[in-house]
C-alpha positions as CSV (number, residue, x, y, z in Angstrom):
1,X,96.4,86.2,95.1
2,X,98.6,88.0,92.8
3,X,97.1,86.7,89.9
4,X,93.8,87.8,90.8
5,X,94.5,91.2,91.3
6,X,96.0,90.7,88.0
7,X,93.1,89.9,86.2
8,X,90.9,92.2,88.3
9,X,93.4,94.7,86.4
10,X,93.6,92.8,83.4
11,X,97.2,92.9,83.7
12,X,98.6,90.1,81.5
13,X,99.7,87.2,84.1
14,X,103.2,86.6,82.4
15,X,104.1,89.5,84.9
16,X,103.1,87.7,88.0
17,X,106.4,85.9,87.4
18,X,108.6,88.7,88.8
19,X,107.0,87.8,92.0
20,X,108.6,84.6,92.0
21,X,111.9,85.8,91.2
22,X,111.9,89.2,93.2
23,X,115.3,88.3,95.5
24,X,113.9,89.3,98.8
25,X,110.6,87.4,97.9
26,X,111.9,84.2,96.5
27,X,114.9,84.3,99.9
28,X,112.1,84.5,102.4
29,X,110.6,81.8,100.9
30,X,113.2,79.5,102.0
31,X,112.8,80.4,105.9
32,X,110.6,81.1,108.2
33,X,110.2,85.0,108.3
34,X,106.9,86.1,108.5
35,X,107.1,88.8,105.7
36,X,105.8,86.4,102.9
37,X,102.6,86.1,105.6
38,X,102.3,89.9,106.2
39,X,102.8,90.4,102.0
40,X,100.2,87.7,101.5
41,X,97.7,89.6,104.2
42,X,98.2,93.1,101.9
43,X,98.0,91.5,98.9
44,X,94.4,89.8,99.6
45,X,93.4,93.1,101.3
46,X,94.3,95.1,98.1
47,X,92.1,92.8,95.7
48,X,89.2,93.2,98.3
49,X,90.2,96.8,98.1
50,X,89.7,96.9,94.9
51,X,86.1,96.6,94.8
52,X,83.2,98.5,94.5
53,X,80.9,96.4,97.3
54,X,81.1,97.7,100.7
55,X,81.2,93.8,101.8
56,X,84.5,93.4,100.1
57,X,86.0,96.3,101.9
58,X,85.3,94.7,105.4
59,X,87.4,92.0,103.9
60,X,89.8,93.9,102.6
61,X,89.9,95.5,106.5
62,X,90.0,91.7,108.0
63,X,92.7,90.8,105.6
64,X,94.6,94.4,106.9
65,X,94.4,92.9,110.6
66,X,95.7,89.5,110.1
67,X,98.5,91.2,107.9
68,X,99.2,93.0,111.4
69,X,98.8,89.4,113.5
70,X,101.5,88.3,111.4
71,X,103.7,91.0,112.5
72,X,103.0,94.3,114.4
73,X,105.2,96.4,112.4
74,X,102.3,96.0,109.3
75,X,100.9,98.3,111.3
76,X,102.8,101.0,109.7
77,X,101.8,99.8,106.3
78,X,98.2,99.9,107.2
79,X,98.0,103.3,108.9
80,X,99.3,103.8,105.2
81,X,96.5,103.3,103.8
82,X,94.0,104.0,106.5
83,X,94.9,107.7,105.9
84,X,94.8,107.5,102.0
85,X,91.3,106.5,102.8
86,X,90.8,109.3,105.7
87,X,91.9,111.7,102.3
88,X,90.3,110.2,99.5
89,X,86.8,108.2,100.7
90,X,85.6,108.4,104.2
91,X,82.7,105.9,103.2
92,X,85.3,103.1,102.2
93,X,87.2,104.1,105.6
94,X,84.6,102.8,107.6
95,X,84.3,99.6,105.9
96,X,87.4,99.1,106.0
97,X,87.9,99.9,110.0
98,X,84.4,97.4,110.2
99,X,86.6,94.5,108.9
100,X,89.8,96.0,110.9
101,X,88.8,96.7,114.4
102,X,87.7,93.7,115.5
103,X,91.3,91.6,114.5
104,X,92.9,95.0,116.2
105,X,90.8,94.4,119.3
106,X,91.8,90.9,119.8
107,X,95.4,91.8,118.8
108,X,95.4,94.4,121.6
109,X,93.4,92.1,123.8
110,X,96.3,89.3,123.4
111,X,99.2,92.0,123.8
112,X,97.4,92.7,127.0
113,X,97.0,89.2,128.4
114,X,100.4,87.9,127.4
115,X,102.9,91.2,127.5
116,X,101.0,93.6,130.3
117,X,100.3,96.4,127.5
118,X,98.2,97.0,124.8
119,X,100.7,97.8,122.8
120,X,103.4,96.0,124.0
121,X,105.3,93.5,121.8
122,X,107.2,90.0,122.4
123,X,110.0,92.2,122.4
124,X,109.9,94.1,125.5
125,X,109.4,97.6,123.6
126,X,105.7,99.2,123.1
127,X,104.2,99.4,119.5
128,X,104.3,103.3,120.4
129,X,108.3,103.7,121.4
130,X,108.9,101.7,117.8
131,X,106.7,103.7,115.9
132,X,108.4,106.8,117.3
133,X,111.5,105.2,116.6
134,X,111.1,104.1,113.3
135,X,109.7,107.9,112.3
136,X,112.8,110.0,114.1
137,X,115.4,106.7,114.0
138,X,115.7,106.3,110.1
139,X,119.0,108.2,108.6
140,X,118.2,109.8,104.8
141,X,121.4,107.8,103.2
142,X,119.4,104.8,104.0
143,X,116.4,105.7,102.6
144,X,118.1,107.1,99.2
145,X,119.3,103.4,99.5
146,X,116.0,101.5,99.2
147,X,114.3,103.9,97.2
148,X,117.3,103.5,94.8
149,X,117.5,99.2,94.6
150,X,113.7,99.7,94.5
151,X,114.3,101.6,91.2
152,X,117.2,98.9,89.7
153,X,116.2,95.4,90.4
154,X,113.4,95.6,88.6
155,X,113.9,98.6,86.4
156,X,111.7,101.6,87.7
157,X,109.2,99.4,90.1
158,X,109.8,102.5,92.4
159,X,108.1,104.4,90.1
160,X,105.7,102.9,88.2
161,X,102.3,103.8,90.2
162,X,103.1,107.2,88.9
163,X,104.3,106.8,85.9
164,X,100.9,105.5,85.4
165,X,98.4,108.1,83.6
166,X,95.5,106.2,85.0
167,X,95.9,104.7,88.1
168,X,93.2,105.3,91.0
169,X,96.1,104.4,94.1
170,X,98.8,106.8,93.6
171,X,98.0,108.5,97.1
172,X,98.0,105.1,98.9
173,X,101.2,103.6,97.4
174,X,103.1,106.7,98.0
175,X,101.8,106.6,101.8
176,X,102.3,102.9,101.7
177,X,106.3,103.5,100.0
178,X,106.7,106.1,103.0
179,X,105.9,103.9,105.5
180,X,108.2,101.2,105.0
181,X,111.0,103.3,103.4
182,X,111.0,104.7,106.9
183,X,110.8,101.1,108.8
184,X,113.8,99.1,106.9
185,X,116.1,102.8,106.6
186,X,115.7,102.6,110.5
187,X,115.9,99.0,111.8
188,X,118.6,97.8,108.9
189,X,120.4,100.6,107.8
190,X,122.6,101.0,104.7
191,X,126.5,100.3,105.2
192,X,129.0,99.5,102.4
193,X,129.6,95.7,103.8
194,X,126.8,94.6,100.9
195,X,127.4,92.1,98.1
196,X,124.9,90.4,95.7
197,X,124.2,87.6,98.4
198,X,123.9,90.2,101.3
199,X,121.3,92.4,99.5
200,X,117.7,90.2,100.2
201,X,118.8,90.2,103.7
202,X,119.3,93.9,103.6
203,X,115.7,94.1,102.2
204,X,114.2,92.1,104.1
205,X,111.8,94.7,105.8
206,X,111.2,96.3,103.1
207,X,109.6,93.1,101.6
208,X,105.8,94.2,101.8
209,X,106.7,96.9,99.9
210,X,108.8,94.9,97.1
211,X,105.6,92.9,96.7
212,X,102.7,95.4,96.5
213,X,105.0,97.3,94.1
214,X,104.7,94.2,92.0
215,X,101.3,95.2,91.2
216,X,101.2,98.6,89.4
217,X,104.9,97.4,87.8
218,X,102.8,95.0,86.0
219,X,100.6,97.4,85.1
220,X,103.2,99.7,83.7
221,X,104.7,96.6,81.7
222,X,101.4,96.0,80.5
223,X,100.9,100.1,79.2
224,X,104.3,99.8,77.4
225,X,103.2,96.2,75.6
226,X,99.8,98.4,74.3
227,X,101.8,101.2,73.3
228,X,104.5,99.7,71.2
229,X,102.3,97.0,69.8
230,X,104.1,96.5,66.4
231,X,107.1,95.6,68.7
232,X,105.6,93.6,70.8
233,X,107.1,90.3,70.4
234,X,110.6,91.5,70.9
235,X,109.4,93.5,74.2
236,X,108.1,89.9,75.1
237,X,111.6,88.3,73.7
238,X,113.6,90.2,76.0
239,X,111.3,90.2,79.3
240,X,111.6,86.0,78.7
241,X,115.1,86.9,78.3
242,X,115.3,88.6,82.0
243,X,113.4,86.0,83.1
244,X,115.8,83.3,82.4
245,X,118.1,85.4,83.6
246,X,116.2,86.1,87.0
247,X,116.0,82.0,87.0
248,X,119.6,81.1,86.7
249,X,120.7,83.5,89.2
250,X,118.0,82.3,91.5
251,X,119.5,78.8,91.4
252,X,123.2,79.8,92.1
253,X,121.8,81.9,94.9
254,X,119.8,78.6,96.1
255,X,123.2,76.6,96.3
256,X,124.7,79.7,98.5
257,X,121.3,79.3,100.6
258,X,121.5,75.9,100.5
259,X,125.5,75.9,101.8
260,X,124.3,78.4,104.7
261,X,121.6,76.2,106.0
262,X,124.3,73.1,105.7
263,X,126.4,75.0,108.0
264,X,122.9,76.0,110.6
265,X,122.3,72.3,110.4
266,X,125.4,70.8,111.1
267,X,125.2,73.8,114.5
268,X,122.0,72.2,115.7
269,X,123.1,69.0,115.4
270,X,126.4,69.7,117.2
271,X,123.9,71.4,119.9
272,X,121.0,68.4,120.4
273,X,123.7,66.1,120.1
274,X,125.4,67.4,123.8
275,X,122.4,68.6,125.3
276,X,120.1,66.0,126.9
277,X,116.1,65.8,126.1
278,X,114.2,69.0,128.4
279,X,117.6,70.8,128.6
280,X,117.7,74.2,129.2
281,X,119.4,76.5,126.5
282,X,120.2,79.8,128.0
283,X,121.6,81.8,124.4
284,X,121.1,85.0,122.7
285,X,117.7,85.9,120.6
286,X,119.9,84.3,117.6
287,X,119.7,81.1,118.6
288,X,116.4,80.7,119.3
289,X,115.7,79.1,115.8
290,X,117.2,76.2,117.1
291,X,114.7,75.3,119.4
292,X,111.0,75.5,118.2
293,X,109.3,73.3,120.4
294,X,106.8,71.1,118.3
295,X,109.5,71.0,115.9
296,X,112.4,69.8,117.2
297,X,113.5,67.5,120.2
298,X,112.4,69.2,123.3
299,X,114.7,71.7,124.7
300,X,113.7,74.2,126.5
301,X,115.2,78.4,125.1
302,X,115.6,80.7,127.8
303,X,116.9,84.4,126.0
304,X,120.0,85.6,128.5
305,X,118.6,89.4,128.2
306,X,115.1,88.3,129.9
307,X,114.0,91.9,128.8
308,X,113.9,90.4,125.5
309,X,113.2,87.2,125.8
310,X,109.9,88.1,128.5
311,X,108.7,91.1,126.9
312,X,110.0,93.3,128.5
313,X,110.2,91.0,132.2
314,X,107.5,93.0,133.8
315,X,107.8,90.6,137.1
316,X,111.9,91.6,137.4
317,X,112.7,87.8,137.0
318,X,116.2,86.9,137.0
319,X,118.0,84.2,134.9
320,X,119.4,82.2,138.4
321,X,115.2,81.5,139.3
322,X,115.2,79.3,135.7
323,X,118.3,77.4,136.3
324,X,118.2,73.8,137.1
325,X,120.2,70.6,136.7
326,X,119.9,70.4,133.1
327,X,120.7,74.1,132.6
328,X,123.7,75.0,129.4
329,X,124.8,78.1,128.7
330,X,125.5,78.4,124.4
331,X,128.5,80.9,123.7
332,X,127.5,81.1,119.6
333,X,128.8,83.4,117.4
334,X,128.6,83.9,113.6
335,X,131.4,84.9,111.8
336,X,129.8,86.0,108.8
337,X,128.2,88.3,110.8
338,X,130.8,90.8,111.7
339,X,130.8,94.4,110.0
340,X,126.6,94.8,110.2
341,X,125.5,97.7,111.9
342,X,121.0,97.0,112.0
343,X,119.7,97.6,115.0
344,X,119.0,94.2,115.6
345,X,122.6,93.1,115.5
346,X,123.5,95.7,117.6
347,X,120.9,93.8,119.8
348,X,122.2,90.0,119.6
349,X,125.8,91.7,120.4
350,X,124.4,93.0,123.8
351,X,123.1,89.3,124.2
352,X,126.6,87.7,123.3
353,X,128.6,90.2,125.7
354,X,126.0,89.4,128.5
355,X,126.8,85.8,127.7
356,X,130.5,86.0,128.1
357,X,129.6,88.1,131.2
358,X,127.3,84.8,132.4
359,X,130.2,82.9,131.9
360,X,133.0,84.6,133.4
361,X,130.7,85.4,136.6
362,X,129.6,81.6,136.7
363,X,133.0,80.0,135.9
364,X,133.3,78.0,139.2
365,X,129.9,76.4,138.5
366,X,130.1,75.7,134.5
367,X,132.1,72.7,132.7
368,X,133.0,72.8,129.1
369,X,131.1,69.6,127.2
370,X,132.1,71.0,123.9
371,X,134.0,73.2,121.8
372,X,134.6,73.9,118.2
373,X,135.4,76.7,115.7
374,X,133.7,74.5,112.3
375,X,131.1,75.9,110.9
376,X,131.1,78.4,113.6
377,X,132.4,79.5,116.6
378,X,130.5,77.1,119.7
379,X,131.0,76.3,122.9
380,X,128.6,74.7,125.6
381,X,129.1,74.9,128.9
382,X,127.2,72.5,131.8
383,X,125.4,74.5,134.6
384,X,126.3,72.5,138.2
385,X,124.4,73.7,141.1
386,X,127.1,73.2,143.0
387,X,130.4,75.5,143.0
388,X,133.3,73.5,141.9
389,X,136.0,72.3,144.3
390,X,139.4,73.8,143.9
């Protein structure tokens, strides 16, 4: 998709490769986050965008909405551009909101049918409450942050829409920067525990952004090729240059990857391999990775904070109506993980101290089956529906 928005631009495709080599982008690649799919969903929406039929700017609206399917917080990306459009072209609005609206309307229909609320979310908070705290929530140090390895990793990527003398979505890519500069400053804020290795998982939600920046950065390569034309081959000499560069230090960081997903497999093996077929998994949102039905052998992932794991548990169930005979608890922990202060870890350590709680209140009625502390920390503990005898 990138490369026809290039060519629409006439942006020479030797730039697409940053893409590829972007560390965020080529990290996400490897798993299964869904902000690759959202990036993909803005990407084909800004080369509808980008043209002068009103039929291609429905699409470019349908394209907006399944960005937002992917994941609800594209929402703030699209209200981005939504009120470039309200500023700049009315006309191309409504087009836009005809391809829109209708994936909206079955997005809200869905929320509706499976989590009680338009706008609530798989996570038990509304789309409003995270809206209001991703605008009031995000901390200015963090946002100096992305702005400033935004302007580093690629050398001024932050800055090249206007930098640009001629380019027609200034308005929308400073909306579009706002929006997510706000979202990843407030739900994975800055701290000094960062290294080289740590840093695409610190940007992870500001991927879309990353991506879309992509664009007018090749644009702005491409000005300062026409511009210094006699020197053009060197300016070519040293982008292959960072290139390679890019490419050797994206295959030491695949071996680190490629170490951390040994140490996740050996964990799920340890798990399936003392944990009977149907089980039940009661663990923290962390360790619901390891149990995608369709996937993997059937197990069956039951979240300890049911708030989280059932949307917000809207029918007040409680975790002793789920338990059967082939109920485990997992007690899981990552060291690795110590020293991060996102909101979302703050969230899996509620999870692991209502697990220990779990534990120490069901003691009587839960027998160890396994223990270790390599890779990580695990123990899984056998629910009996009986109290043991002293």
């Amino acid at each position: 998709m990138l490369l026809l928005i290039f060519k629409k631009l006439k942006i020479n495709q030797i730039f697409a490769l940053l893409y590829l080599f972007y560390p965020v982008i080529f990290w996400q690649s490897r798993t299964l986050y869904a902000g690759i799919l959202v990036l993909t969903g803005f990407l084909a929406a800004f080369y509808f965008y980008l043209s002068n039929k009103e039929k291609h700017w429905v699409l470019s609206g349908v394209f907006l909405g399944l960005a937002m399917l992917a994941r609800y917080d594209a929402a703030l990306g699209i209200g981005a551009i939504l009120l470039a459009l309200l500023i700049k072209n009315r006309k191309k609005l409504l087009f836009v909101l005809a391809g829109f609206l209708p994936v909206l309307f079955a997005i809200v229909l869905f929320n509706t049918f499976a989590y009680g609320s338009p706008v609530g979310t798989g996570y038990g908070h509304s789309g409003t409450g995270l809206l209001y705290s991703t605008i009031f929530g995000a901390d200015v140090v963090s946002i100096i942050f992305y702005i400033t390895m935004l302007l580093l990793l690629y050398p001024l990527m932050f800055a090249s829409p206007y930098l640009l003398r001629k380019f027609n979505f200034k308005l929308e890519f400073a909306l579009f920067s706002i929006a997510y500069l706000f979202f990843a400053a407030r739900y994975n804020p800055f701290h000094f525990n960062i290294s080289l290795f740590t840093l695409p998982l610190r940007m992870r939600y500001g991927l879309p952004l990353a991506g879309m920046l992509i664009i007018p950065y090749g644009l702005f390569l491409q000005k300062i090729l026409e511009k210094y034309k006699s020197k053009e081959k060197l300016l070519l000499a040293g982008y292959w240059l960072f290139i390679v560069l890019l490419f050797a230090g994206i295959m030491f960081a695949s071996h680190i990857h490629a170490k951390f997903l040994n140490e996740r497999r050996a964990v799920f093996e340890q798990i399936y391999a003392n944990t009977p077929e149907n089980a039940l998994i009661i663990g923290s949102s962390d360790d619901c990775m390891y149990f995608l039905n369709g996937m993997f052998p059937k197990r069956r992932y039951l979240n300890i904070d049911l708030e989280q794991g059932l949307a917000g548990n809207p029918q007040n169930l409680s975790i002793e109506q789920f338990i059967d005979d082939k109920t485990y608890v997992l007690e899981l922990r990552y060291g690795n993980r110590s020293g991060r202060e996102s909101a979302r870890q703050h969230v899996i350590e509620k999870e692991r101290e209502k697990i220990k709680e779990f534990i120490e209140k069901n003691k009587d009625r839960l027998q160890l089956v396994f223990e270790t502390d390599k890779p990580h920390y695990l123990r899984i503990y056998k629910f009996s529906l009986e109290m043991k005898n002293d």
